[in-house]
C-alpha positions in Angstrom: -9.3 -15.3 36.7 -11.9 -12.2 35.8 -14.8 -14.9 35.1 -13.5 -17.3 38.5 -14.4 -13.7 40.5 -17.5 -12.8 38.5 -18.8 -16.2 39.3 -17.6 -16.2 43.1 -19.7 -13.0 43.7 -22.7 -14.5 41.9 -22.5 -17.6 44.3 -22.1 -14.8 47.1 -24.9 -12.5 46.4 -27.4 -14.3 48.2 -25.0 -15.3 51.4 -26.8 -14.0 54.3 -24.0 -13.1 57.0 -25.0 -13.4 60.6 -23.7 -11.9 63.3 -22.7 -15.3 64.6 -20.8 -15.9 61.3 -18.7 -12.7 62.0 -16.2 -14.2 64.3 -16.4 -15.6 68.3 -18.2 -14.7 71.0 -18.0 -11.0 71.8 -21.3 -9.2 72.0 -22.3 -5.5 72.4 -23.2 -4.5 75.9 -26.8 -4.9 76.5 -29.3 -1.7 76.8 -29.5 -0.3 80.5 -32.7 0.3 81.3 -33.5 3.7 79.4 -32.9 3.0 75.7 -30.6 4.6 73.1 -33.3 7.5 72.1 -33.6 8.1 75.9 -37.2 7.0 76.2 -38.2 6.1 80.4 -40.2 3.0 80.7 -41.5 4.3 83.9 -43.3 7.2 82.4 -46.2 4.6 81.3 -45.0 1.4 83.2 -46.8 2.2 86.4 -45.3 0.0 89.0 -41.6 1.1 87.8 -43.3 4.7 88.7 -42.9 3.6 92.5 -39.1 4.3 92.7 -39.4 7.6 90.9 -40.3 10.1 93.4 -38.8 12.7 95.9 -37.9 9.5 98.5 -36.7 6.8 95.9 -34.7 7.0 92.5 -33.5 4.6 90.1 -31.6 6.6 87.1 -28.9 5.5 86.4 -25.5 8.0 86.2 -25.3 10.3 83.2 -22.2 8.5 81.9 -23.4 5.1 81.9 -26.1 6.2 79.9 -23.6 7.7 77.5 -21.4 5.0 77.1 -23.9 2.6 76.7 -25.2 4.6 73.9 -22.3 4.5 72.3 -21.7 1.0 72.2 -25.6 0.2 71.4 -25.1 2.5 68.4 -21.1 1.2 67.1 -19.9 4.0 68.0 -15.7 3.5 68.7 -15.1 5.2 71.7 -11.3 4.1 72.3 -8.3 2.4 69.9 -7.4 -1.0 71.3 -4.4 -3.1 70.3 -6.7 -6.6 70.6 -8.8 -7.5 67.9 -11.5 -6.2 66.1 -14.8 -5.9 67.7 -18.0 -7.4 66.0 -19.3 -4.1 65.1 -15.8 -3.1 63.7 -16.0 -6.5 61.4 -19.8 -5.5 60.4 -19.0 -1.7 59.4 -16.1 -3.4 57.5 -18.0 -5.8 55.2 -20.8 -3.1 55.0 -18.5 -0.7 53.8 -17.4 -3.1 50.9 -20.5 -3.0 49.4 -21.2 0.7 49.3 -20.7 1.8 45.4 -18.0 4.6 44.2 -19.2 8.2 44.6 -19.2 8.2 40.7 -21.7 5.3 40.7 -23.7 6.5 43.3 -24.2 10.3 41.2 -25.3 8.4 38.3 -27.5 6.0 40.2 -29.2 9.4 41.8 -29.4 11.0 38.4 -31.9 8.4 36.3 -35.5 10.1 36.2 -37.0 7.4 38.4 -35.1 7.6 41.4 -35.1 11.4 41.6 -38.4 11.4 43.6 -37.1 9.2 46.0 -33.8 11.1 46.3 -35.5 14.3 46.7 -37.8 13.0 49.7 -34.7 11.5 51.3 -33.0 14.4 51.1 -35.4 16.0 53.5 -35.7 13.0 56.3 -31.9 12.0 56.1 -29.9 15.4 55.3 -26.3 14.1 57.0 -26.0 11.3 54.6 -26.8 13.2 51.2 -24.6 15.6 49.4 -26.5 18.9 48.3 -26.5 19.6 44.3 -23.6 21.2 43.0 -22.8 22.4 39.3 -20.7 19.4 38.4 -23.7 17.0 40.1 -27.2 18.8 39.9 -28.9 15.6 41.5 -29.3 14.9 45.5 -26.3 12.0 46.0 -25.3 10.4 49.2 -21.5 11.5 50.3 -20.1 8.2 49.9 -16.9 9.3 52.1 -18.3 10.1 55.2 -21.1 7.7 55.3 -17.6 4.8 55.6 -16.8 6.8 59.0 -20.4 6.0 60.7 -22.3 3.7 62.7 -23.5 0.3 61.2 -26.6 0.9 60.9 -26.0 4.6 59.2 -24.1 2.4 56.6 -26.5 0.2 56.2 -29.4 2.7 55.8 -27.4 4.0 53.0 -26.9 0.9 51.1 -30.6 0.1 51.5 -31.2 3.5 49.9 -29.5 1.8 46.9 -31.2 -1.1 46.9 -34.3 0.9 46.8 -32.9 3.0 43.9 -31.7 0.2 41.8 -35.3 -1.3 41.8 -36.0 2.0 39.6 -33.6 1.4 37.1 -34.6 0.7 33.6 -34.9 -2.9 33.0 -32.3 -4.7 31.4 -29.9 -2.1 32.2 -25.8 -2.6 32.1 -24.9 -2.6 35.3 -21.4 -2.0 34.2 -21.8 1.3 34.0 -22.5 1.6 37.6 -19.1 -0.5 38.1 -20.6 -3.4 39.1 -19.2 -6.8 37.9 -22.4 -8.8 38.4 -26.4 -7.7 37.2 -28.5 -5.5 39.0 -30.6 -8.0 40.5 -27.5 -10.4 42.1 -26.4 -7.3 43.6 -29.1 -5.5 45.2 -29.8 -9.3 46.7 -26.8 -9.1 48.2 -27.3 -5.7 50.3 -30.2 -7.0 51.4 -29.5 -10.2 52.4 -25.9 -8.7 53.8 -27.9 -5.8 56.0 -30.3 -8.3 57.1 -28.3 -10.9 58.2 -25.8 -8.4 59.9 -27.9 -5.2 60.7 -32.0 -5.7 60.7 -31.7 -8.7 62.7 -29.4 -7.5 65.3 -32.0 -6.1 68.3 -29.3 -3.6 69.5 -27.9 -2.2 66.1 -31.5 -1.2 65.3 -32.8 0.2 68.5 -32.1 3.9 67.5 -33.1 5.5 64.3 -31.0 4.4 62.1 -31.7 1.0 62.9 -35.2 1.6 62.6 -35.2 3.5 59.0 -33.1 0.2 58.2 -36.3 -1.7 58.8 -38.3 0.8 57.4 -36.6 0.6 54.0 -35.7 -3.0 54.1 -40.2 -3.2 54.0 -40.6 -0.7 51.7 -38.0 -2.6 49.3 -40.2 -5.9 49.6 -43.1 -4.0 49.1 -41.7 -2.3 45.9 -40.7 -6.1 44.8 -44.3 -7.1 45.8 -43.5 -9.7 48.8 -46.3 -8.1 50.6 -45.7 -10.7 53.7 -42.0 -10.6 54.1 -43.2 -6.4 53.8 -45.5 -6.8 57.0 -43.5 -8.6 59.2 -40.5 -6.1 58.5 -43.1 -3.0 59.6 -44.2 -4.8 62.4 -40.8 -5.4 63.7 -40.4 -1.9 62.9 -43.0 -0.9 64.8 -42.6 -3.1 68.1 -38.6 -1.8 68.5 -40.4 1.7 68.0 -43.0 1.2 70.9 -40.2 0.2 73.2 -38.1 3.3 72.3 -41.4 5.2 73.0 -41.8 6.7 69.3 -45.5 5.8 69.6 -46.4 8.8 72.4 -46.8 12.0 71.6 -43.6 14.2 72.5 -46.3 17.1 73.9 -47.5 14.4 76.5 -44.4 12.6 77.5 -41.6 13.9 79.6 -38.6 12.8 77.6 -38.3 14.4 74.2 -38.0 11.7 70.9 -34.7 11.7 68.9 -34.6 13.7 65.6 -36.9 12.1 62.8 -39.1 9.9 65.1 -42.0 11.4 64.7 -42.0 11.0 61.1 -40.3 7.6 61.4 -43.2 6.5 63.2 -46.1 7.7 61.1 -44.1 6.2 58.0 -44.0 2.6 60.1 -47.5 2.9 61.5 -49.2 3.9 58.0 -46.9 1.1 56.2 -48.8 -1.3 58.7 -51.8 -0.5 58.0 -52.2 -0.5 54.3 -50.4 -3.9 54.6 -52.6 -5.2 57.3 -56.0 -4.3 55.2 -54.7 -6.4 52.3 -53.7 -9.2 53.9 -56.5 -9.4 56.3 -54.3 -8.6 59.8 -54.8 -6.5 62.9 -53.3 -3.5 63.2 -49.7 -3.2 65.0 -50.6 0.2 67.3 -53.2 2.6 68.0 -54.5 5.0 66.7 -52.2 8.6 66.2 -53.2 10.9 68.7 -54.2 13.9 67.4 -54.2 17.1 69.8 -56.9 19.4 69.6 -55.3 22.3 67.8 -54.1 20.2 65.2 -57.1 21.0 62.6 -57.4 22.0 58.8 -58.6 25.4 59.9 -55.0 25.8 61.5 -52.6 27.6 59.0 -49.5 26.4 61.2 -50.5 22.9 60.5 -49.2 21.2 57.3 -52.9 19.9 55.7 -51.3 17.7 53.7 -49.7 15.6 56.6 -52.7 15.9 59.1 -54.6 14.2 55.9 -52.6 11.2 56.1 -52.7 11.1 59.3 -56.2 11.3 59.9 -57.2 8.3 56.7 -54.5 6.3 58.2 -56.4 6.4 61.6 -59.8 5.8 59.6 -58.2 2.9 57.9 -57.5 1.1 61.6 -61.7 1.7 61.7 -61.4 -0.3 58.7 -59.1 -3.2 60.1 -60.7 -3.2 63.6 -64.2 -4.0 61.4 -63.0 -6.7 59.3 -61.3 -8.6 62.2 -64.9 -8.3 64.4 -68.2 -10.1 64.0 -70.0 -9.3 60.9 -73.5 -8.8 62.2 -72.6 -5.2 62.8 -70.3 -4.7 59.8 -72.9 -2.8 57.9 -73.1 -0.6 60.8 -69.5 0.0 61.0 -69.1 1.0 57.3 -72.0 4.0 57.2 -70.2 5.4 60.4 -66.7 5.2 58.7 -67.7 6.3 55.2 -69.4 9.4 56.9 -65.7 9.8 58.5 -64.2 9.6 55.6 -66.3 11.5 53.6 -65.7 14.5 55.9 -61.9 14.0 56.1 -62.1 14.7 52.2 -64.4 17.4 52.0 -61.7 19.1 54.3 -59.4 19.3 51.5 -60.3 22.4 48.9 -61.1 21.2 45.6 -57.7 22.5 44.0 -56.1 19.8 46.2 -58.4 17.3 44.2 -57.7 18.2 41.0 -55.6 15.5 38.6 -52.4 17.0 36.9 -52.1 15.9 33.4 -48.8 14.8 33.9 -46.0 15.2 37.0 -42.8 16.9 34.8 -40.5 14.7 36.5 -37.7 15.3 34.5 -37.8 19.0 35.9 -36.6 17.3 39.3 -37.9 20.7 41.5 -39.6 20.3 44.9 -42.9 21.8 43.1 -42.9 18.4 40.9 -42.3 16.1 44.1 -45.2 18.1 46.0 -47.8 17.1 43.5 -46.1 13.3 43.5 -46.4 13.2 46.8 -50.0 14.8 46.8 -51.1 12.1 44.3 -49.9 9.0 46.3 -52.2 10.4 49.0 -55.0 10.6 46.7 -54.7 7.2 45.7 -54.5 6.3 49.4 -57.7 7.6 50.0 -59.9 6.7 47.1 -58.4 3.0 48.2 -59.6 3.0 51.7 -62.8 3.6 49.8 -62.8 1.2 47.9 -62.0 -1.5 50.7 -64.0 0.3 53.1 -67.0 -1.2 50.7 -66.1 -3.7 48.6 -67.7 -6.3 50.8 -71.0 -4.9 50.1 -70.9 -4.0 47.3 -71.4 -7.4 45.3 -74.7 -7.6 47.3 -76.3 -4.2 45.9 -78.1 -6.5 43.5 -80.1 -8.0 45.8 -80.5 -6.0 48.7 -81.1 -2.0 47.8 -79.5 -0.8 51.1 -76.1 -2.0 49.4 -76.2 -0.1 46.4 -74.8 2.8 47.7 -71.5 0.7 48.6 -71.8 -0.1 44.9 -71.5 3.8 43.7 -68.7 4.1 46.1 -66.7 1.3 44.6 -67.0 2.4 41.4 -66.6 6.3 41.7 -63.5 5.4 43.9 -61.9 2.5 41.0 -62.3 5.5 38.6 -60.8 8.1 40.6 -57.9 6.0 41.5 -57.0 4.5 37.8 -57.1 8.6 36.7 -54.1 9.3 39.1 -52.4 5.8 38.5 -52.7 7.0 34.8 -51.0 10.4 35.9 -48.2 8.8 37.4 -47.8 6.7 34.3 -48.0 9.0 31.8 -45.2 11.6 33.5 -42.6 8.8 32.1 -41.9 6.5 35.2 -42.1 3.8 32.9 -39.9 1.7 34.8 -41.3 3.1 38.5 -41.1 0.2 40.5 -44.1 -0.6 42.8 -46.3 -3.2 42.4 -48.4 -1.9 45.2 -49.7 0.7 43.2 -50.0 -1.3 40.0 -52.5 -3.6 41.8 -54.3 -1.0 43.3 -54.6 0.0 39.5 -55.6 -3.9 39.4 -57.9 -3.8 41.6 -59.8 -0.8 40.4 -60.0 -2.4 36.8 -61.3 -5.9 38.4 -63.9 -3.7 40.4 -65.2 -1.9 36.8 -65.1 -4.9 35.2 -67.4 -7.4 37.6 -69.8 -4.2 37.1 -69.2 -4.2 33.5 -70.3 -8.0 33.7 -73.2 -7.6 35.5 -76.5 -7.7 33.3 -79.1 -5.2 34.2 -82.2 -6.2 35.7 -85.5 -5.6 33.1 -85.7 -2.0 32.0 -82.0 -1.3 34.3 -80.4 -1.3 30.8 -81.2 2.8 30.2 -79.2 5.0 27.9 -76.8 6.5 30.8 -76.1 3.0 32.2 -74.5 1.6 28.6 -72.6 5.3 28.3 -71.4 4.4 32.2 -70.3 1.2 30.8 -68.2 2.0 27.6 -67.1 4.9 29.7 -65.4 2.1 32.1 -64.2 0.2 29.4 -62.6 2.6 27.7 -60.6 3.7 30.7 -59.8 -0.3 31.4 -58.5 -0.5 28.2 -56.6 2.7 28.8 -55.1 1.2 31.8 -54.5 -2.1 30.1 -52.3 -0.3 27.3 -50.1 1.4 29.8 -49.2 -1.6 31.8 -48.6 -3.7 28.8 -45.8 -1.1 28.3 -44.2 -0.9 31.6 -44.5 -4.9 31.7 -41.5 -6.7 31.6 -40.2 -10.4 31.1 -39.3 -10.5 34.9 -42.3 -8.1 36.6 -44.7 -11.5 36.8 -47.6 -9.2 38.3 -47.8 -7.5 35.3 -48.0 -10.5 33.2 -50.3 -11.5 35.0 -52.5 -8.4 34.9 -52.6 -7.8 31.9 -53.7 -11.6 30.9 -56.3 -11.0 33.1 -57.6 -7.7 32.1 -57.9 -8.9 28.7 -59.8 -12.0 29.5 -62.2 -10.2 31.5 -62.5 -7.6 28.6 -63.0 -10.6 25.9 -66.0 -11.9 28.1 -67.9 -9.3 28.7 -69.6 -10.0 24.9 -69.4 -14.0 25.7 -71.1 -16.2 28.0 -69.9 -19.4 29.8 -67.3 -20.2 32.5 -63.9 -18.3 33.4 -60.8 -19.2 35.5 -58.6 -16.8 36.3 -55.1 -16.3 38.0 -55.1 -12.9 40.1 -52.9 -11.3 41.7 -52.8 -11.4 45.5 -56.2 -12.5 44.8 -55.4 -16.3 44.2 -57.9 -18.3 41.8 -61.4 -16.8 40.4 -64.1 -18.6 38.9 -66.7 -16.7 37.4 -70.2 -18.4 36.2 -72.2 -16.8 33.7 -75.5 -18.2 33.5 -78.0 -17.3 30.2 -81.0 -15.7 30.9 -84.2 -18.0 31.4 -87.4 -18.0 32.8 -86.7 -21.0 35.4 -88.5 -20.2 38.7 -85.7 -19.1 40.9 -85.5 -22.1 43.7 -85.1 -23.9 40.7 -81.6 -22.1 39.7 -80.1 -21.8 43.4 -80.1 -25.7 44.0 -77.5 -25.5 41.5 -75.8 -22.2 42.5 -72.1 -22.9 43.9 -71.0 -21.6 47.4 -67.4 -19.9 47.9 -64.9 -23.1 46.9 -62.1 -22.8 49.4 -59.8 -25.9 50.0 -59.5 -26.9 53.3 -57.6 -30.4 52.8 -54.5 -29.0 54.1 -54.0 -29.2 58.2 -52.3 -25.9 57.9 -55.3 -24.3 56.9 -54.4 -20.2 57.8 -57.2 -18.9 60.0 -58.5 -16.1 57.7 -59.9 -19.8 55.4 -61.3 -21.6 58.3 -63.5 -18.7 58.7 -64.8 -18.9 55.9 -66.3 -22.4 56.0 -69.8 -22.4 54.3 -73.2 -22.6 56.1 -75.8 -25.3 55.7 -76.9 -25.6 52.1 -80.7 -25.3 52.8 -80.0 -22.6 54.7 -77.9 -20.7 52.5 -80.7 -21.3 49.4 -83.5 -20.0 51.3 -82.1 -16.8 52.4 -80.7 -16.0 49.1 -84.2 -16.8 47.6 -85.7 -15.0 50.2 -83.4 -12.0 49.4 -83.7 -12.1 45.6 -87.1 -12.5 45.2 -86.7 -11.1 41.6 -85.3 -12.5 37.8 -81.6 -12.8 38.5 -80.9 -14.8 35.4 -77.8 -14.1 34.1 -75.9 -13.0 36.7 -72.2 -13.7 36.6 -71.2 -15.8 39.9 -67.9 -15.6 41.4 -66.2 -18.3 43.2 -63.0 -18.4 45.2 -60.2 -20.8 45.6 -57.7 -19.3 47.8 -54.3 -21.2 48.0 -52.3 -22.2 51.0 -49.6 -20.4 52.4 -46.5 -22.4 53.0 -43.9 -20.9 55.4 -41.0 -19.0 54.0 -38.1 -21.4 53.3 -34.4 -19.7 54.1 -33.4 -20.3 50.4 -36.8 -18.2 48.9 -36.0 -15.6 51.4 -34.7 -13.0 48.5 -34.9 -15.0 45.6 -36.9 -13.7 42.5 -37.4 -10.4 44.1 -39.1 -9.3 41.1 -41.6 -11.5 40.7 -45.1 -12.0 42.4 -44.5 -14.6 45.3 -47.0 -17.0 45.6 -47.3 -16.3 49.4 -49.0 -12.7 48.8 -52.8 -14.1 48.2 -54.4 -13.3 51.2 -56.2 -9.7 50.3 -58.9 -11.7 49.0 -59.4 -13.8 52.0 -60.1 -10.6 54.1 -62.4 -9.0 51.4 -64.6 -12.6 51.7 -64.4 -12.4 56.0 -65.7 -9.4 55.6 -68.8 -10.5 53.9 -72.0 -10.7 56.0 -72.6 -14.4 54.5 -69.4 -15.5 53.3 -70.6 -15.1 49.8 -69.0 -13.3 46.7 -72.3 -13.2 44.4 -72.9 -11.2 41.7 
């Protein structure tokens, strides 16, 4: 009987519940017309504005508003003798699946979740029990949290979720209680909270609901689903304009609940990291920041207003690679000059790189300089993609060479604080969006490592640049090998990669490579030789991007290549020197296919194949649609 339930509640981990599949056809009452935060449409709907004056009125009576409220949030007002309501059945299979107290205080306690623990401890205080002497780690109070709403139930077990990603690999999930592994349970919270909770447009229209979604993207992103990510923050973020979270609560009217401030800069900053990587407007403008709010203000938190003013540059960023590209150049000086202010704000002890974060220590001092680090990271990022296009080019036209020194000083920057984060013992930190930025930075050394100097380039500080890089590649390379597992495909991935690069950079000839996110690269090395120049570039390949499919994704169709004569003379035109030697790089980007039901949370620790489009926005971004070194 023991092995017929362990095998029922494998076969059940993936069952995504509906709110359809909870029972017949009673619904929760729609919203009226001012949401569950309170938030007036007619403060910035201006027709509704008409009936809102001295002669006409339309608000509604101050108990309506309450009891609807209730209902929208699952809140039992009344005991009734029929049966149970559809939010009733929800909070009852959601409360199944919360773990024992005793599981949860050992979950909390493993070095790798206490960061988390300790920052949601400061956004969600009324679900988390305070240390005590007998449990010295943050917990949630498992006991109350059965009495709440459906979404404050679910925004707990999606808190575990995100905590169990953390745990060491191949660890006994007995000891938590649980009769099946890690990996078939944390698939079914999440597909059990989506099907019941996240999809439900009137169980997340307050802030529960929406830190539900916010999670629920920050757990794909974690697992490295970077698309099932976006469309989770976007969702996110439309159910937050329509509660209003996206106005300022000093220029509105109506104040914003408790937390949606800094719901809203989570969801909006979330979008836009995802957005620039997959090549995708932005979901909002930009945060409005009030005149007072500067770094020479000691009431204002520096640290926040830094984030707040990158993630606004990085919009400047998006808005640039979804425009025209004649004036991309343009674009970049201005926002490199923007951000290069925004960090000279900062004092240069905010700069500086720990050795290590003592994480084990688990104090708030430990989780300010975590949290300081990320930010660093951020930036030097943003840097990195604010250039990247341009940077291949510096060869060949001088005005891009700065956009080369960027790249480079920001890849180096970055890997030192990945290696910080590393080396503090969050071996099994789970987040493969800061392993490929890691990635990324080592693939940006690299193609620079690869690169042969022009005649008399090759000086003495260029070669100790070089095996500078290297060194810190390799460095890089060892640590991920480490954290790798069998399951975490990225890493596999990366570190192949890594290496290959690192073996070529003595060798000539041809190399095909699998990236990351990237999708397939194909760089040419051609030996050095004295063949006139128009000679070598009738044989010089273009970007390789198949177009057979008819569901081409836009982001390819743009990048269909120009008429070959045309393309040969400019590029001869702009060479006009020896460029013999230089490695060429070539893209194949794959094809997206739509998300099938049955894929939806399977292999959540693996790289899906769907997540390939960062490269696609690096090439639109291009001012020929070429990726030549």
């Amino acid at each position: 009987m023991a092995k017929m339930d362990h095998y029922e509640e494998q076969e059940n981990a993936t069952k995504i519940h509906t709110p359809e599949s909870m029972g017949t056809g009673d619904v929760l009452t729609p919203f009226p017309n001012t949401t569950s935060t309170g938030y007036d449409s007619a403060t910035t709907v201006p027709i509704l504005s008409l009936f809102d004056n001295s002669v006409l009125g339309r608000r509604e009576k101050e108990s309506q508003i309450i009891t609807s409220k209730s209902k929208s949030n699952g809140e039992k007002s009344t005991k009734q003798c029929g049966p149970p309501t559809k939010v009733e059945r929800i909070r009852d299979v959601l409360i199944e699946l919360l773990p024992s107290q005793e599981a949860t205080n050992k979950l909390c306690s493993f070095s790798d979740c206490w960061l988390l623990m300790h920052s949601l401890s400061q956004h969600s205080p009324q679900i988390m029990l305070k240390p005590t002497g007998f449990n010295p780690n943050h917990s949630f109070n498992i006991p109350s949290i059965g009495k709440e709403s459906p979404a404050t139930i679910a925004q707990t077990l999606l808190y575990v979720a995100v905590c169990l990603q953390q745990v060491p690999h191949g660890y006994d999930a007995s000891q938590l209680g649980f009769t099946t592994s890690v990996q078939a349970r944390t698939d079914k919270i999440i597909s059990t909270v989506s099907g019941l909770v996240t999809s439900d447009d009137e169980l997340v229209a307050c802030v529960q609901g929406l830190e539900c979604l916010m999670l629920q993207g920050l757990f794909h992103m974690n697992a490295g689903n970077l698309r099932r990510s976006w469309l989770t923050f976007r969702r996110g973020m439309n159910i937050g304009q329509l509660m209003g979270l996206h106005r300022r609560e000093e220029l509105g009217s109506t104040p914003l609940p408790p937390g949606g401030n800094h719901l809203w800069r989570s969801l909006m900053q979330a979008d836009r990291y995802l957005s620039l990587l997959l090549g995708m407007p932005a979901g909002a403008g930009d945060s409005i920041i009030l005149p007072h709010e500067t770094f020479s203000n000691p009431n204002i938190d520096h640290d926040l207003l830094f984030i707040r003013k990158i993630t606004n540059l990085a919009g400047g960023i998006i808005e640039r690679n979804q425009s025209e590209h004649i004036h991309a150049f343009a674009s970049t000086q201005e926002l490199d000059e923007k951000l290069e202010n925004i960090g000279r704000e900062m004092p240069s002890s905010w700069w500086e790189i720990p050795d290590r974060i003592e994480i084990i220590s688990e104090n708030r001092h430990s989780a300010a300089k975590f949290d300081r680090i990320m930010s660093q990271i951020y930036y030097f990022q943003l840097q990195s993609f604010l250039h990247l296009p341009f940077m291949v080019r510096a060869d060949t036209e001088r005005r891009y060479e700065y956009s080369k020194f960027a790249c480079m000083k920001s890849s180096r920057e970055g890997i030192c604080r990945y290696l910080t984060i590393r080396r503090s013992g969050a071996a099994s930190f789970c987040c493969r969006v800061v392993d490929f930025g890691a990635f990324t930075a080592c693939v940006t050394l690299l193609l620079s490592i690869l690169e042969t100097p022009p005649v008399g380039g090759d000086t003495i500080a260029v070669q100790d640049q070089k095996r500078s890089d290297r060194e810190l590649v390799e460095t890089v390379l060892d640590v991920m090998s480490e954290c790798a597992s069998e399951e975490d495909v990225m890493a596999i991935q990366s570190v192949e990669v890594i290496k290959t690069l690192l073996s070529s950079t003595s060798t000539s000839g041809n190399l095909r490579l699998t990236i990351p996110y990237f999708g397939t690269i194909s760089i040419a090395r051609t030996p050095k030789s004295s063949t006139p120049a128009t000679n070598i570039t009738q044989s010089t390949p273009s970007i390789n991007t198949d177009q057979s499919s008819s569901n081409t994704s836009p982001a390819l169709m743009n990048m269909t290549p120009r008429d070959n004569s045309q393309a040969q003379n400019e590029f001869v035109n702009s060479l006009n020197c020896p460029w013999a030697a230089q490695p060429i790089v070539s893209f194949k980007s794959s094809q997206f296919p739509a998300l099938e039901p049955e894929q939806q949370f399977e292999d959540w620790s693996g790289l899906q194949a769907d997540n390939t489009m960062f490269f696609d926005s690096l090439l639109n971004t291009d001012l020929e649609a070429n990726w030549y070194l």
